[in-house]
Structure formats: structure tokens, C-alpha cells
PAZAPA-4460 file (N, C-alpha, C; in steps of 0.05 Angstrom, whole numbers, plus 32768, in hexadecimal, padded with zeros to 4 digits):
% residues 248
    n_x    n_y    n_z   ca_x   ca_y   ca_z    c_x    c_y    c_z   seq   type   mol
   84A4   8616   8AE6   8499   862E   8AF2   84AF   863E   8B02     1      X     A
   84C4   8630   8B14   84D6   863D   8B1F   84EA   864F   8B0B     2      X     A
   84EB   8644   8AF5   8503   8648   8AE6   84F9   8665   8AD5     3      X     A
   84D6   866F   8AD3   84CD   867B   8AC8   84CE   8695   8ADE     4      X     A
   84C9   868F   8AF1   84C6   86A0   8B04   84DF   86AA   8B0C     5      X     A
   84F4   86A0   8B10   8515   86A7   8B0A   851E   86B1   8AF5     6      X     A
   8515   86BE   8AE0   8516   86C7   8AC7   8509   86DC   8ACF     7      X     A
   84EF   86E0   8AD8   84DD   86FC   8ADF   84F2   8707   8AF6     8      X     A
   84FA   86FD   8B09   8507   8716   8B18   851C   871A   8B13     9      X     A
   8531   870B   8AFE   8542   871A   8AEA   8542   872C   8AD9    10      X     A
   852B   8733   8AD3   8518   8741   8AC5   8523   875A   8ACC    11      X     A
   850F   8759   8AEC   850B   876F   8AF8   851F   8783   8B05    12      X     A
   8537   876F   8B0B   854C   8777   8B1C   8558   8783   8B03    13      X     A
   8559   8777   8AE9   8567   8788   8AD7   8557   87A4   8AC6    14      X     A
   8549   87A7   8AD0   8536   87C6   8AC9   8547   87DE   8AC2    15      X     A
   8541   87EB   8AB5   8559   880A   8ABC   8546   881C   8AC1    16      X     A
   8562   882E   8AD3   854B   8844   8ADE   854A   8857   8AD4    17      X     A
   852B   8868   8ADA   852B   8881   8AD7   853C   888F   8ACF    18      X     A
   8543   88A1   8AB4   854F   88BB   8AAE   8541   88D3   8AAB    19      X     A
   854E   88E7   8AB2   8543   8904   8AB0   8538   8909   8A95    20      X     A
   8520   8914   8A97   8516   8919   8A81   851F   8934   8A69    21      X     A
   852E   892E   8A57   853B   893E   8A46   8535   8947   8A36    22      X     A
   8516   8940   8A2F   84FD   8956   8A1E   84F0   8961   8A2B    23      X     A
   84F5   8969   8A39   84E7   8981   8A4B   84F0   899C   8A45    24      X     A
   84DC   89AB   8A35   84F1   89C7   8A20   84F7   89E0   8A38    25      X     A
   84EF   89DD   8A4E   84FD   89EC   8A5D   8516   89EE   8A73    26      X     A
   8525   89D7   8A64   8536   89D2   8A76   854E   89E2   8A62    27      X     A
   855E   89EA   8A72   857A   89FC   8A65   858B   89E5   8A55    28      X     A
   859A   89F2   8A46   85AE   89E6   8A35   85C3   89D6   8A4F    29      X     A
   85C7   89E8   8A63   85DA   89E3   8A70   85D5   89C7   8A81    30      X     A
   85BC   89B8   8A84   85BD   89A5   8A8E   85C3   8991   8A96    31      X     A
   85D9   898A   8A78   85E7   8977   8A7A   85F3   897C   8A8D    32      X     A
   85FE   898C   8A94   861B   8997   8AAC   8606   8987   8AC6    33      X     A
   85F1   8988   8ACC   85E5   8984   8AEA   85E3   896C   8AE4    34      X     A
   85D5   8962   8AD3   85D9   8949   8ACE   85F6   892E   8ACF    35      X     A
   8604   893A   8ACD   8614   892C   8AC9   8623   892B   8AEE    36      X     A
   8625   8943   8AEE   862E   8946   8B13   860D   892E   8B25    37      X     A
   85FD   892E   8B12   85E9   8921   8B27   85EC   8902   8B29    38      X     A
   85F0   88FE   8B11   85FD   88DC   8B06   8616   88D4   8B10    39      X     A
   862E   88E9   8B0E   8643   88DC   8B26   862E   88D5   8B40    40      X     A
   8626   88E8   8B4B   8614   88E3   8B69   8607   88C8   8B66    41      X     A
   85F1   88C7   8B58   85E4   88AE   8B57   85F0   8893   8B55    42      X     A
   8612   8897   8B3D   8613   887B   8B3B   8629   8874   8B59    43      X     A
   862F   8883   8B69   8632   8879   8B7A   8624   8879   8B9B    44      X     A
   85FF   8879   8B89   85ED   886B   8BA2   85ED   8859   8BB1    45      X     A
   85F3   8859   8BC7   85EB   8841   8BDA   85DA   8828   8BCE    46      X     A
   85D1   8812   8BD6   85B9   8801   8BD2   85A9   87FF   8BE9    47      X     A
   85A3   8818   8BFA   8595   8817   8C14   8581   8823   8C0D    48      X     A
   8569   881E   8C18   8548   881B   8C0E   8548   8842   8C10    49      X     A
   853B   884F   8BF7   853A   886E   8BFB   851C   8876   8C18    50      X     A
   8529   8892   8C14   851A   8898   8C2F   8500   888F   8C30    51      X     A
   84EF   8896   8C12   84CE   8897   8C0C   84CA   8885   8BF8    52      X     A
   84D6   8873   8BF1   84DA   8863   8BD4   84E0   8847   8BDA    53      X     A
   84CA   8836   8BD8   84D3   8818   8BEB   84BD   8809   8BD1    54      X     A
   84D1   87F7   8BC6   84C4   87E1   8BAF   84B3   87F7   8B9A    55      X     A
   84C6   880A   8B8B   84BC   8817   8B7B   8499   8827   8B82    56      X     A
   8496   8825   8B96   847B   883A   8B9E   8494   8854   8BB0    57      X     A
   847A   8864   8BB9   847E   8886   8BC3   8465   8881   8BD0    58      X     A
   846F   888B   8BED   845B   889D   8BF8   845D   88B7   8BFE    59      X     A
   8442   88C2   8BF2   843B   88E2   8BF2   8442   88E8   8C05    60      X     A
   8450   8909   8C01   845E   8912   8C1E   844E   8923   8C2C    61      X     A
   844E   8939   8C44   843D   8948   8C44   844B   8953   8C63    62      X     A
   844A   896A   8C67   8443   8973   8C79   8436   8975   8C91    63      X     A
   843C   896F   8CB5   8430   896B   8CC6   841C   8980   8CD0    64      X     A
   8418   898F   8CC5   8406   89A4   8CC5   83E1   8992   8CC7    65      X     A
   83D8   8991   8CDA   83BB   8980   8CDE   83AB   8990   8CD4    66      X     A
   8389   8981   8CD0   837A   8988   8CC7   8370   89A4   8CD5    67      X     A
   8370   8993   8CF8   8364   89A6   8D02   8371   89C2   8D07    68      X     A
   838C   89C6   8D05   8397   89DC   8CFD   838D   89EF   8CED    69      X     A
   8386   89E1   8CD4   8383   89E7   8CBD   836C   89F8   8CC1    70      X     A
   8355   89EB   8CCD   833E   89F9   8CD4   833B   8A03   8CE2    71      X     A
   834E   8A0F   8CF3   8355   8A23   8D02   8361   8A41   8CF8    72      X     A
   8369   8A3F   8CE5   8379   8A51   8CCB   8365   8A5B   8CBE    73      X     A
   8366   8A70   8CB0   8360   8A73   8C99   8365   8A67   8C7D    74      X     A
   8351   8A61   8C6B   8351   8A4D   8C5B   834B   8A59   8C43    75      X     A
   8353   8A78   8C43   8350   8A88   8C29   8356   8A9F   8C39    76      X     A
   8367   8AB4   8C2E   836E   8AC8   8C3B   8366   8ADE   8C22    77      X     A
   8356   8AFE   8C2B   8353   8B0E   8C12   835D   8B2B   8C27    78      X     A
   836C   8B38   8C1D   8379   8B4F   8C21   836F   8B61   8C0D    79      X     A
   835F   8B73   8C07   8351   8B8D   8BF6   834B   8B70   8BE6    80      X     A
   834D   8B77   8BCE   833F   8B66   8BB9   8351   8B52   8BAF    81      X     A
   836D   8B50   8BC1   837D   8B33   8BC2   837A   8B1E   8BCD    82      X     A
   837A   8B06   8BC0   8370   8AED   8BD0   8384   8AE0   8BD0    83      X     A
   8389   8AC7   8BDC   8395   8AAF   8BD8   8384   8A92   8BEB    84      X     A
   8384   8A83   8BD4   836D   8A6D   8BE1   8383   8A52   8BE9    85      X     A
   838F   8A63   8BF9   83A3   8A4C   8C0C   83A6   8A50   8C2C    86      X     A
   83AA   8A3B   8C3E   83AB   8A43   8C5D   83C1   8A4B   8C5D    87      X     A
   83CB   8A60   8C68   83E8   8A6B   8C6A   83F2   8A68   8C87    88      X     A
   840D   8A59   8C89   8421   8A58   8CA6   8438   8A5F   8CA0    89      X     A
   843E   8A67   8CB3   845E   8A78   8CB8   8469   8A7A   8CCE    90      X     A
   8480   8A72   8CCE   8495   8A6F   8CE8   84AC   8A8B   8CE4    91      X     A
   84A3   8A9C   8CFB   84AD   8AB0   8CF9   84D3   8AAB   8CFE    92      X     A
   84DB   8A94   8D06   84F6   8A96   8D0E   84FF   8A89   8CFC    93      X     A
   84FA   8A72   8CE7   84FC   8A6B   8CD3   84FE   8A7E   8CBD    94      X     A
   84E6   8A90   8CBB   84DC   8AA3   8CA5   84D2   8A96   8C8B    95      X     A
   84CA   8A7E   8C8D   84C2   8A69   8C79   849D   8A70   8C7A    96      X     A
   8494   8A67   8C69   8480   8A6A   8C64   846F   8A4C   8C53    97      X     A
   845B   8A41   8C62   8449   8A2B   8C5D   842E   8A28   8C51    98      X     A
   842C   8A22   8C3C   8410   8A29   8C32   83FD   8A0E   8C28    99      X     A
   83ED   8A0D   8C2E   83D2   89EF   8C22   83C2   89FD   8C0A   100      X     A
   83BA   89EE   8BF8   83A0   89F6   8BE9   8392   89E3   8BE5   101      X     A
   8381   89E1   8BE6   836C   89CC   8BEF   8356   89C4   8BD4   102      X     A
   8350   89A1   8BD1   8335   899E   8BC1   8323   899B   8BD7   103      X     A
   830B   898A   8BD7   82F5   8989   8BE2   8308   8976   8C04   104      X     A
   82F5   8980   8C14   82FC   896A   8C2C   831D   8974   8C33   105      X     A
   8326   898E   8C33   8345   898E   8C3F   835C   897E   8C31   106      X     A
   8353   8977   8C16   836B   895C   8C09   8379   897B   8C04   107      X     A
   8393   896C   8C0B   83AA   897C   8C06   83B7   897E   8BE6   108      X     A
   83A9   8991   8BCF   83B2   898E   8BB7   83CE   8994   8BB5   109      X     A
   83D5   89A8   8BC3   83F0   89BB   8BB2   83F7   89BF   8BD4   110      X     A
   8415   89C2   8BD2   841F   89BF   8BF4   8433   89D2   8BE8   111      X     A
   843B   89EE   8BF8   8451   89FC   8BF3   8462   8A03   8C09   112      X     A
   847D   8A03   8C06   848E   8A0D   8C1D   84A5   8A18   8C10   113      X     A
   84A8   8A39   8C1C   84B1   8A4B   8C11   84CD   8A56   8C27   114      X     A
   84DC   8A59   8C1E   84F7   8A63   8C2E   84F0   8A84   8C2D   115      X     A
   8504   8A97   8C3A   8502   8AAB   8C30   8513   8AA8   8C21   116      X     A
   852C   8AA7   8C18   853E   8AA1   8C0A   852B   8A9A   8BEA   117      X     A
   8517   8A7F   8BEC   8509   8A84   8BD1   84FD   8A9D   8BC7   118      X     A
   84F4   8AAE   8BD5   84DC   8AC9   8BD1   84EC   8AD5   8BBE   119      X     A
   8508   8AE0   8BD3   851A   8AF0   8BC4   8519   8AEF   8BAB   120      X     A
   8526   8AD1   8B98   852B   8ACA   8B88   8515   8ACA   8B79   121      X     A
   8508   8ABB   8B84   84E2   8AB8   8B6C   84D4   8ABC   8B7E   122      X     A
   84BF   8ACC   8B7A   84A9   8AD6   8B89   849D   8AC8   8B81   123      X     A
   8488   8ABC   8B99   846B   8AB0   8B86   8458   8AC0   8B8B   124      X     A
   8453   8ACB   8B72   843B   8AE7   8B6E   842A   8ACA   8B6A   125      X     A
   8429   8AB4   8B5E   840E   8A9F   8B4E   8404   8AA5   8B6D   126      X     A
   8409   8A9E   8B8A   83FF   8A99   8BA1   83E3   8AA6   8BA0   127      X     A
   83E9   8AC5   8B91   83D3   8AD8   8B9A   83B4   8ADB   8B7A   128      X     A
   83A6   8AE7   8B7F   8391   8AE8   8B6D   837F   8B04   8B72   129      X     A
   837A   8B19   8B61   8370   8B2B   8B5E   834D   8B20   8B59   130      X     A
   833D   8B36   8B5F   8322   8B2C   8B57   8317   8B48   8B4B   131      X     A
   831D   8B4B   8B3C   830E   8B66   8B27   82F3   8B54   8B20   132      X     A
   82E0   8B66   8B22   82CA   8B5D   8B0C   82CE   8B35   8B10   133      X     A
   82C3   8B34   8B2B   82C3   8B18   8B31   82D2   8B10   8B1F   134      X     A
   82E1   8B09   8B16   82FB   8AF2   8B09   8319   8B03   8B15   135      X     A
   8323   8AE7   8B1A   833E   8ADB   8B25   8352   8AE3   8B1A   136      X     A
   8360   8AF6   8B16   837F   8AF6   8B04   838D   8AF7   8B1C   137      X     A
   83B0   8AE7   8B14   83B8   8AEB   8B1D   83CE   8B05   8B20   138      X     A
   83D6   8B14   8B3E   83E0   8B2D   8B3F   83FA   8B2E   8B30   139      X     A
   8408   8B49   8B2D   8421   8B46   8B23   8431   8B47   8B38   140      X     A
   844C   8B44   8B34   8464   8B3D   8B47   8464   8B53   8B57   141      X     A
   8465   8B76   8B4A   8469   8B81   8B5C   8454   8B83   8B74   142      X     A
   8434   8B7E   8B6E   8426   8B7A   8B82   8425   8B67   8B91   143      X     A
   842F   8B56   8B8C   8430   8B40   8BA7   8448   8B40   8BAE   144      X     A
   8456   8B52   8BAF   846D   8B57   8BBD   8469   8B67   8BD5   145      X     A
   8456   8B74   8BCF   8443   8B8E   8BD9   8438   8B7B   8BF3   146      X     A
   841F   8B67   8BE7   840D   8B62   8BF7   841D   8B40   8C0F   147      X     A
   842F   8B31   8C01   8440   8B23   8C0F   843E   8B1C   8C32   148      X     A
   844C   8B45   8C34   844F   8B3F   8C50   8431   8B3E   8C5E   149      X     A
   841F   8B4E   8C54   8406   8B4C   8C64   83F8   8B30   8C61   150      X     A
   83F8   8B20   8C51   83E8   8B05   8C54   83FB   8AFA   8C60   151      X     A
   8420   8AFE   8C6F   8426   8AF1   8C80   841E   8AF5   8C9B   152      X     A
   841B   8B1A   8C99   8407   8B16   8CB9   83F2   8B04   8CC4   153      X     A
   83E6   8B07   8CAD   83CB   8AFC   8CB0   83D3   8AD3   8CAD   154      X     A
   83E6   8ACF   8CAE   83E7   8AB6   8CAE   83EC   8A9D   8CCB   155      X     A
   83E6   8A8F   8CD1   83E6   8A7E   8CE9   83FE   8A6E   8CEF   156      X     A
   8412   8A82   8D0B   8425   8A7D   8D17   842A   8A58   8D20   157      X     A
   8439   8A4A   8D14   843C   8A38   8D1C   8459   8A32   8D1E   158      X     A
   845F   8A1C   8D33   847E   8A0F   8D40   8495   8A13   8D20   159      X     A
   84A2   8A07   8D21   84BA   8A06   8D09   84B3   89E9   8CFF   160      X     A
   84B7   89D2   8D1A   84B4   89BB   8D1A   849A   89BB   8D04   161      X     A
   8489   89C1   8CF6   8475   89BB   8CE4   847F   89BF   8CC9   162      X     A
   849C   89D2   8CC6   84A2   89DA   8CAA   84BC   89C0   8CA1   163      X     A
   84B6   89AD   8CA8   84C2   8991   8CA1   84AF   8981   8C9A   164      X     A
   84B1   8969   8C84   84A3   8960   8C7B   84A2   8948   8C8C   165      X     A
   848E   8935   8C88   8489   8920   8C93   84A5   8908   8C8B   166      X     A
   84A7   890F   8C6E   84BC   8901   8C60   84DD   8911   8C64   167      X     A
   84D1   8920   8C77   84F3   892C   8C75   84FF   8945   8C67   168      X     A
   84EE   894F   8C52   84F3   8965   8C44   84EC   897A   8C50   169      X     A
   8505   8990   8C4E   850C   89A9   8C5D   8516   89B8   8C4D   170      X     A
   850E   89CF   8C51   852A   89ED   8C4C   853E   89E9   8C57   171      X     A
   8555   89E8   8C44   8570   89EB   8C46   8577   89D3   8C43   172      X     A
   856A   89BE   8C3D   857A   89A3   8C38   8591   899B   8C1F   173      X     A
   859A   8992   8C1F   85B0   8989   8C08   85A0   8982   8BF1   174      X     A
   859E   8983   8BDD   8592   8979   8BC4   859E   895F   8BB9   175      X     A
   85BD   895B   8BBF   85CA   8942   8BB8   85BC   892A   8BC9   176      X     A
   85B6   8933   8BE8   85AD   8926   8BF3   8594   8913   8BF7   177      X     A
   8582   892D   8BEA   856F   8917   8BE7   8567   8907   8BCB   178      X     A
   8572   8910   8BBB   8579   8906   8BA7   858C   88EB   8BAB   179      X     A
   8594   88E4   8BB7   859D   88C9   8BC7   8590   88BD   8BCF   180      X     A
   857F   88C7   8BD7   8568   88BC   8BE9   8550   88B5   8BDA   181      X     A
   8546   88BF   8BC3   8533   88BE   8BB1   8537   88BA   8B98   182      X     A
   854F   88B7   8B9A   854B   88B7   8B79   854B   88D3   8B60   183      X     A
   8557   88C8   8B46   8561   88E7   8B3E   853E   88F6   8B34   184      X     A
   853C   8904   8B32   8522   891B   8B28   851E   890F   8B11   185      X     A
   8503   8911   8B06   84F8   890E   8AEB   8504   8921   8AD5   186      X     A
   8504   893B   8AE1   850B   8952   8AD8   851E   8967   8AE2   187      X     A
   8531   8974   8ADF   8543   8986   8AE3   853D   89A4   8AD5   188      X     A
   8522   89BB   8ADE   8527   89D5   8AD1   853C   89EB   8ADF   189      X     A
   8545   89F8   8ACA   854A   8A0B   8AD6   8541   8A32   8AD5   190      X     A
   853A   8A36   8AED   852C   8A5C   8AE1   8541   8A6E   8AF6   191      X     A
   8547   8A73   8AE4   855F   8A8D   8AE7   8572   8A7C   8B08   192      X     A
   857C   8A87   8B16   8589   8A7F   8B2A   857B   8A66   8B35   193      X     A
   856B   8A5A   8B36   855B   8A48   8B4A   855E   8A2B   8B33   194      X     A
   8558   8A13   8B3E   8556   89FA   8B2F   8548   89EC   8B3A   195      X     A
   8534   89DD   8B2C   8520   89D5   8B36   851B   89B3   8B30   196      X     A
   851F   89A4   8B41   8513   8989   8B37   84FF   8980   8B46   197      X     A
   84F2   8975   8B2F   84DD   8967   8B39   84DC   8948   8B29   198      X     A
   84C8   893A   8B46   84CA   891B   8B48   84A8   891D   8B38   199      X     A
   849D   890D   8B33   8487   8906   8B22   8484   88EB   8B21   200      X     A
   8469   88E1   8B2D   845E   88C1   8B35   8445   88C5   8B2A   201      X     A
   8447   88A6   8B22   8424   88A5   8B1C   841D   8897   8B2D   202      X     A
   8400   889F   8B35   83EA   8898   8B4B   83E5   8873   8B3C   203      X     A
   83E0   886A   8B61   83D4   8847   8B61   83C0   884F   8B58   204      X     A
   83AF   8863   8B60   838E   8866   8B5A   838B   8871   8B36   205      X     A
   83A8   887B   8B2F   8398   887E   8B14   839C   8869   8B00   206      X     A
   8388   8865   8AF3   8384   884F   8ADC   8381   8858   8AC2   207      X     A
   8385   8876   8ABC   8383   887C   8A9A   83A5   8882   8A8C   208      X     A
   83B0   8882   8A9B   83CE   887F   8A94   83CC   8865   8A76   209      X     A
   83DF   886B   8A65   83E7   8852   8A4F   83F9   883A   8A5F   210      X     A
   83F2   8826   8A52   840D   8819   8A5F   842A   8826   8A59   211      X     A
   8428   8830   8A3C   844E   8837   8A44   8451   884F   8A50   212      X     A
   8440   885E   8A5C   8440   8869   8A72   8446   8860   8A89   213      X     A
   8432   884A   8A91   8436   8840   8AAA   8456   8831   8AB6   214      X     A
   8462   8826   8A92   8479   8819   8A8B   8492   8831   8A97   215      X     A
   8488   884D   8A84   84A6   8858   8A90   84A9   8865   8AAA   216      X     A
   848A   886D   8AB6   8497   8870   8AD6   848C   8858   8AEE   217      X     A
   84A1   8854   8AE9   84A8   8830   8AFA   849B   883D   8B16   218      X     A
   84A4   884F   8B26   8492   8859   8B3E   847D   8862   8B4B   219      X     A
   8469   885C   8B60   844E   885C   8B4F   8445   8868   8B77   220      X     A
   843E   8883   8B6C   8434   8886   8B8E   8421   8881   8B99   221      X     A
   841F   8878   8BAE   8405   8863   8BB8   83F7   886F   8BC4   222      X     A
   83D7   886A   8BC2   83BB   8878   8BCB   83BE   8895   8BBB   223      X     A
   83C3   8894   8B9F   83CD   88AC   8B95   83B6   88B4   8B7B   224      X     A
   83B1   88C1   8B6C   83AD   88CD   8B4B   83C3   88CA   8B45   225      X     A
   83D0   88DA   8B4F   83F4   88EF   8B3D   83FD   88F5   8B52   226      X     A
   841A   88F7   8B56   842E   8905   8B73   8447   8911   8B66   227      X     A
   8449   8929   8B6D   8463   893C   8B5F   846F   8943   8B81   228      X     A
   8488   8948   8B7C   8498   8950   8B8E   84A9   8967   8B80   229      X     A
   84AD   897C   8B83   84B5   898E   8B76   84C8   89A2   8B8C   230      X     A
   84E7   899C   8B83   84F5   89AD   8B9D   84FF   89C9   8B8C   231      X     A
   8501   89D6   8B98   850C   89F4   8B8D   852C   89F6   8B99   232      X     A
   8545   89F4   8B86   855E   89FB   8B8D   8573   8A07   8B8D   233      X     A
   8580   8A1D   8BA7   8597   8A2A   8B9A   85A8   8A26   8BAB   234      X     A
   85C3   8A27   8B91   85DC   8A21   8BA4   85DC   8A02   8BAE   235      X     A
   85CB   89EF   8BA3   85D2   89CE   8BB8   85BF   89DB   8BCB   236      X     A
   85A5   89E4   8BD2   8599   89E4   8BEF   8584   89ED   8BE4   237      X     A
   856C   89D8   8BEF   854E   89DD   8BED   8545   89F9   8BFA   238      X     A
   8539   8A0E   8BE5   8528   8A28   8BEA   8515   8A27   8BEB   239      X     A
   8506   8A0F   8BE2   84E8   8A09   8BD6   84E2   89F6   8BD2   240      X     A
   84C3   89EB   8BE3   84BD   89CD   8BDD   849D   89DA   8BCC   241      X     A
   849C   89C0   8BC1   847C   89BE   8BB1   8471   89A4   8BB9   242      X     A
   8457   89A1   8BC4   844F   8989   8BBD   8434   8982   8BAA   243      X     A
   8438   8974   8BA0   841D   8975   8B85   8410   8960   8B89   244      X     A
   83F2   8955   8B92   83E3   893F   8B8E   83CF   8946   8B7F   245      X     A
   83CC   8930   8B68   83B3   892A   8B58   839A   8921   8B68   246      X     A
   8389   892F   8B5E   836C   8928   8B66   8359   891C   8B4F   247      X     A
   8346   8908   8B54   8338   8903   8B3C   832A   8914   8B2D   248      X     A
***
């Protein structure tokens, strides 16, 4: 029995890790180039436990932004016949911008944090929604460029100290860095000036995954469905966080 069980954690210790996923048809030709600058980085990682990553689990990150904040805010904002069904915060000395969208009970689906520095570059017109003839489209770029600053008025002044994540993720951080810290991205896109990676976990709670699903992402985020981490980057410095939780 000992000798069997000394064979299983030889097993384990000899695992390989995670690589970027290279069928992903929107990633540029040029990737290899990031790639390869990311793999010098990696292969000379420390062996010190990552920031959010302890015995192949993740815990979901989130924002210190409270409930009861939340319900203090507005929890759908409509400007003429523009909506957006997110609580909106903004730190005027920052000039960053914080947004929740919510399923039933305040669960935090979709978590956004926006630089100005991101706007410039990519606007997020998806934020907003027209209502012609009751149905939803979303506006075009030049109108929510338009309507932007007014759903920032209307949005709820909070400290700076809230536009840091619980886990540490900020505007303006190093991308090498936390990529040290976590581990390389599932994925590497790139859209026009900006690069985007995102991390991708499957939920303890979900059970319809295949096994060789479950086989190739060894990391598994706990009290979860699904957990995406999705940073937005230019120049080496975070412009843009995403956070993504599955709901059943």
C-alpha cells in the first residue's frame, strides 16, 4: 500500500501545466511573439504558493463594494430611452469607473472595472441598451459616447480604496506580474492596440463537464459553476478588469 501510494504522488508532482490555448481563432498570428516573452517569465517562476491559487483551486475574486451599498445605488440606470442594468461607481480622482450586473438575490454575475485610459481605446457601447418598441438593442459607439458621461453623473461616488480587488487586482498593475502570481492565461487575444487574457476555471459545483474536460483544467474554483478572470492590456499595465461567474 505504501509503495502504491508513492507512485500516486509521483504521479501528481509530475503533471504538466497548463498551455495557452492556440485554437482560439481570434488570436493574432503574432502570438507566438507574447508567448514566448511569457514562457521566459514563467520558466523562471518562483515555487512560492500564487496569490489566489493554493493546491490547484481559485478563489473567486470580487470587489469590496457591499451589498448594502449596492442597495443604496441604483441598480438599473435609464437616461431617455437608454438603459443599462448595472449599479454604476466612480471615483472621480481615479476617473475609473465600477460596474455590478446582477442574477436573482445581488449574485454578482459580470464585475467590470474600467480605466479611462480603457474608454479611449474601446468604448464599451455593450454597457448600454436602447428600448424601441419594448426590445433591447444594443446602442452604437457613437451614442454611448454621447450618453457615457451622463450615466457617470448619475452614478454613486465612492472612496478609490473600493477600485482594488479583494485579490489584489488594480488599474495599472504589471501584467508580468501577476502572471507570476497566477499563472499563465488560458488564452492570449488580441483587438487592435489592447491584449487581453483571460484565466478560465471550472466550478466545484458544476457536475456536467466530461471528464477530459475536467482532466485538462486541473484548476477548479471553489463554491463556483464557472470563474473567468479577464484583464484588458496596454503597454504591460492593466486598463481593464472583467469578472465572470457562472450561475446555474
Amino acid at each position: 500500500m505504501k509503495i502504491q501510494y508513492l507512485i500516486l504522488v509521483l504521479l501528481i508532482s509530475c503533471a504538466t501545466p497548463e498551455v495557452i490555448d492556440k485554437n482560439d481563432k481570434k488570436i493574432s498570428s503574432s502570438i507566438d511573439s507574447i508567448q514566448s516573452k511569457k514562457d521566459i517569465l514563467i520558466a523562471t517562476k518562483t515555487n512560492e504558493i500564487p496569490l489566489f491559487v493554493k493546491n490547484d483551486t481559485v478563489n473567486m475574486d470580487d470587489f469590496s463594494v457591499t451589498d448594502s451599498m449596492i442597495r443604496s445605488s441604483l441598480r438599473e440606470i435609464q437616461i431617455d430611452s437608454v438603459i443599462s442594468y448595472m449599479s454604476w461607481f466612480y471615483n472621480e480622482k481615479t476617473k475609473q469607473v465600477l460596474l455590478f450586473e446582477f442574477g436573482t438575490d445581488l449574485y454578482r454575475v459580470e464585475t467590470y472595472l474600467f480605466s479611462e485610459e480603457y474608454i479611449k481605446e474601446r468604448f464599451p457601447s455593450f454597457l448600454f441598451q436602447r428600448r424601441p418598441y419594448q426590445k433591447n438593442v444594443v446602442i452604437c459607439e457613437k451614442d454611448a459616447k454621447t450618453y457615457f458621461p451622463k450615466f457617470i453623473e448619475q452614478s454613486k461616488r465612492i472612496n478609490r480604496s473600493f477600485f482594488i480587488s479583494k485579490r489584489g487586482l488594480k488599474i495599472g498593475e504589471n501584467i508580468s506580474k501577476i502572471i507570476e502570481q497566477n499563472g499563465k492565461p488560458d488564452t492570449i487575444m488580441l483587438d487592435k492596440k489592447i491584449e487581453m487574457y483571460k484565466w478560465k476555471y471550472r466550478g466545484d459545483l458544476n457536475d456536467w463537464d466530461t471528464e477530459a474536460e475536467i482532466k485538462a483544467n486541473r484548476k477548479i474554483a471553489r463554491d463556483s459553476f464557472g470563474y473567468q478572470v479577464i484583464l484588458y492590456v496596454k503597454n504591460e499595465k492593466v486598463i481593464g478588469i472583467r469578472l465572470f461567474k457562472e450561475i446555474p
